[in-house]
C-alpha positions in Angstrom: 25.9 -16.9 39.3 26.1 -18.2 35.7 22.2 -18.7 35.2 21.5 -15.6 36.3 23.0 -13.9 33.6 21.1 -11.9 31.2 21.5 -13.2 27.6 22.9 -10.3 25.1 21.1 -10.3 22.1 23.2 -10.9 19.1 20.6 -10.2 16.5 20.9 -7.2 13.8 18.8 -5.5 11.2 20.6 -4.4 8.4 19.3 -1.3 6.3 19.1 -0.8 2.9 18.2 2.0 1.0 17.3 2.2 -2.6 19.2 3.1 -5.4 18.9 6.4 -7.1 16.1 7.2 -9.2 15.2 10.5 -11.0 13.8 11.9 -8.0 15.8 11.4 -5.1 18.7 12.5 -7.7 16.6 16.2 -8.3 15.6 16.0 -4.5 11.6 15.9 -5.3 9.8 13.7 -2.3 8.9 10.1 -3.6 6.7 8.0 -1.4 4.1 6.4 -3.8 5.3 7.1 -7.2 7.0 4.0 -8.4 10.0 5.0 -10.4 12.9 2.5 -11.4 16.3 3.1 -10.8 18.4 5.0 -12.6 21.9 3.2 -14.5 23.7 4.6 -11.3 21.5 3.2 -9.1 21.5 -0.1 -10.8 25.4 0.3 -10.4 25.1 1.0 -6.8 22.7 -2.0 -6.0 25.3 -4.1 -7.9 27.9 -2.9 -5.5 26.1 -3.7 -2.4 25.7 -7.4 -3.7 29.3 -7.5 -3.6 29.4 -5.7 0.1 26.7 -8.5 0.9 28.2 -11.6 -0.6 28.4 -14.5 2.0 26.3 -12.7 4.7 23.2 -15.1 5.0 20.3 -13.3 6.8 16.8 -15.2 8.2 14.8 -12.7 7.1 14.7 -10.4 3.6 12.4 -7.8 3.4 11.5 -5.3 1.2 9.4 -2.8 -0.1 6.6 -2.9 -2.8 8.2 -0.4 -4.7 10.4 -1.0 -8.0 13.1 1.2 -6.4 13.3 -0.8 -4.0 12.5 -4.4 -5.1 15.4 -3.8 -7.8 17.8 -3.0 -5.4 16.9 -6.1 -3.5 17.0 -8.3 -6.5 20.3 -6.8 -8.5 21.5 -6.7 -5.0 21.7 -10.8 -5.2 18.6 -11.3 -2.6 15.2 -10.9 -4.4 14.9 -15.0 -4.8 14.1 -14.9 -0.8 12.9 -11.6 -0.1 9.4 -11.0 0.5 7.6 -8.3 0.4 6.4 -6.0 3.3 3.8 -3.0 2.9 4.9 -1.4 5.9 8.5 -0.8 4.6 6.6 1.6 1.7 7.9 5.0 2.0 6.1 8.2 4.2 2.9 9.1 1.6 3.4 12.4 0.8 0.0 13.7 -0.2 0.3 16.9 -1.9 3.8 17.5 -1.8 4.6 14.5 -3.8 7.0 15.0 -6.2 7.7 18.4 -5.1 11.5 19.2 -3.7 11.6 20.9 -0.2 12.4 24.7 -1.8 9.2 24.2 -3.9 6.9 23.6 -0.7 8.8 26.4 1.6 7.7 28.8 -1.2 4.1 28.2 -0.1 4.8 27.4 3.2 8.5 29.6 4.4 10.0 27.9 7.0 8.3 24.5 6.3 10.1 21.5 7.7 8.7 17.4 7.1 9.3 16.8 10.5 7.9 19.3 12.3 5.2 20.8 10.0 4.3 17.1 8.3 2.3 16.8 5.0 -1.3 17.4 3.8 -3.5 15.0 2.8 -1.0 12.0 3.1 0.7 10.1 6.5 1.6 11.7 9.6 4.7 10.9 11.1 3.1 8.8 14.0 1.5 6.5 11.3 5.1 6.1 9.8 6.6 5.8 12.8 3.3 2.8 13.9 4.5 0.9 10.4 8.4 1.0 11.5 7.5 -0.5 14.9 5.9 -3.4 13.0 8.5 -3.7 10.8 11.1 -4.4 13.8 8.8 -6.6 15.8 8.2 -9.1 12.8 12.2 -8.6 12.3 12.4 -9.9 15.7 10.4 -12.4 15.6 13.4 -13.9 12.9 16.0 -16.4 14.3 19.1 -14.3 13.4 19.9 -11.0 11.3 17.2 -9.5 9.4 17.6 -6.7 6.0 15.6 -4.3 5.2 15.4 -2.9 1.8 13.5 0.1 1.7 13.9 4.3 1.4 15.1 6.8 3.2 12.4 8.6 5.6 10.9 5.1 6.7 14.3 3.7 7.4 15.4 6.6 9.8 11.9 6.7 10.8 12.3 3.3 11.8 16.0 3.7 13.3 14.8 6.6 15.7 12.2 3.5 16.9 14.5 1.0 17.6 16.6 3.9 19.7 13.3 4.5 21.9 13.4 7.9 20.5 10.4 9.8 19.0 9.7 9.9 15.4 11.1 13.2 14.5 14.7 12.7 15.4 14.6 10.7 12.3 15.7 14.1 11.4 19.1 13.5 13.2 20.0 10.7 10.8 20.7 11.5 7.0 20.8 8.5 4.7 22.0 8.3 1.1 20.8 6.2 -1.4 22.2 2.7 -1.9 23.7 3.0 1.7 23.6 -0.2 4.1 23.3 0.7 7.5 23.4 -1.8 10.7 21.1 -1.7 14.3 22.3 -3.7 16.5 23.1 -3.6 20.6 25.6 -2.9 22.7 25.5 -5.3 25.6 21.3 -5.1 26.4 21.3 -1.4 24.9 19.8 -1.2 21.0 22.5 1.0 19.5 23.4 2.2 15.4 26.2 -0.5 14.7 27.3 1.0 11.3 25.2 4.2 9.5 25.5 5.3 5.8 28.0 3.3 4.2 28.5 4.5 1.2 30.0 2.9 -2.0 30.5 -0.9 -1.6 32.6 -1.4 -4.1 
């Protein structure tokens, strides 16, 4: 019968990942070290305004960090965006600023997901931040974005999948890529992953 239909959700979350800064360009790990963007990546956020022009989302989120906040406002969208501390990047503890070939010389065979960090966030507490990050996303009346970086974001993608945190790993993710979650009738499914330039 017609009321007995299940309503398909129509809602999506939209993911945005930063522009390039010095690090993610020389591949050292950035979670709390607040570096701007570099020219490129204040290029890149420029052409994801343009990729973005006359969507209209009910909710704008983004991290506390520059990277991120810049890419959000050059992007046309920091007038609405607020900011959410849960969409801060994985702390990396010691291996801040390293790049992976620098830890695997102290550690051979060392892998993020599988071996973590020390003295920073496990992946579970990531993955606990992501989760709240697509409840209050749900909680929106219609499409929410997400400007943020790249191990939260696929962190939180493997979430809203049902899948454990560390096939994260499955999912690479450029910077200033826009990326879509969405459903597939009552199914939560990756609408669009990695786009890269919007120009």
């Amino acid at each position: 019968m017609e009321n007995d239909r299940k309503i398909i959700p129509a809602q999506q979350l939209w993911l945005v990942r930063h522009g390039e800064t010095a690090w993610s360009a020389s591949g050292q790990h950035t979670g709390r070290t607040d570096l701007p963007l570099t020219p490129e990546g204040e290029k890149r956020a420029a052409e994801i305004g343009r990729y973005l022009q006359g969507r209209t989302f009910a909710l704008v989120l983004t991290s506390p960090m520059q990277r991120a906040r810049e890419t959000c406002r050059i992007a046309g969208l920091g007038n609405v965006a607020t900011v959410d501390p849960n969409l801060r990047e994985w702390d990396y503890g010691d291996y801040e600023g390293l790049t992976t070939a620098q830890i695997q010389s102290e550690r051979p065979g060392w892998s993020l997901w599988k071996d973590g960090v020390v003295g920073g966030e496990s992946i579970e507490q990531v993955a606990a931040r992501a989760r709240a990050v697509i409840e209050r996303s749900l909680a929106s009346s219609g499409d929410a974005i997400l400007f943020a970086h790249g191990h939260i974001l696929r962190i939180l993608t493997a979430c809203w999948l049902g899948l454990p945190p560390d096939a994260a790993r499955l999912f690479a993710l450029g910077t200033a890529s826009v990326s879509t979650l969405g459903y597939e009738h009552e199914t939560r499914v990756i609408t669009g992953w990695n786009r890269g330039r919007m120009g």
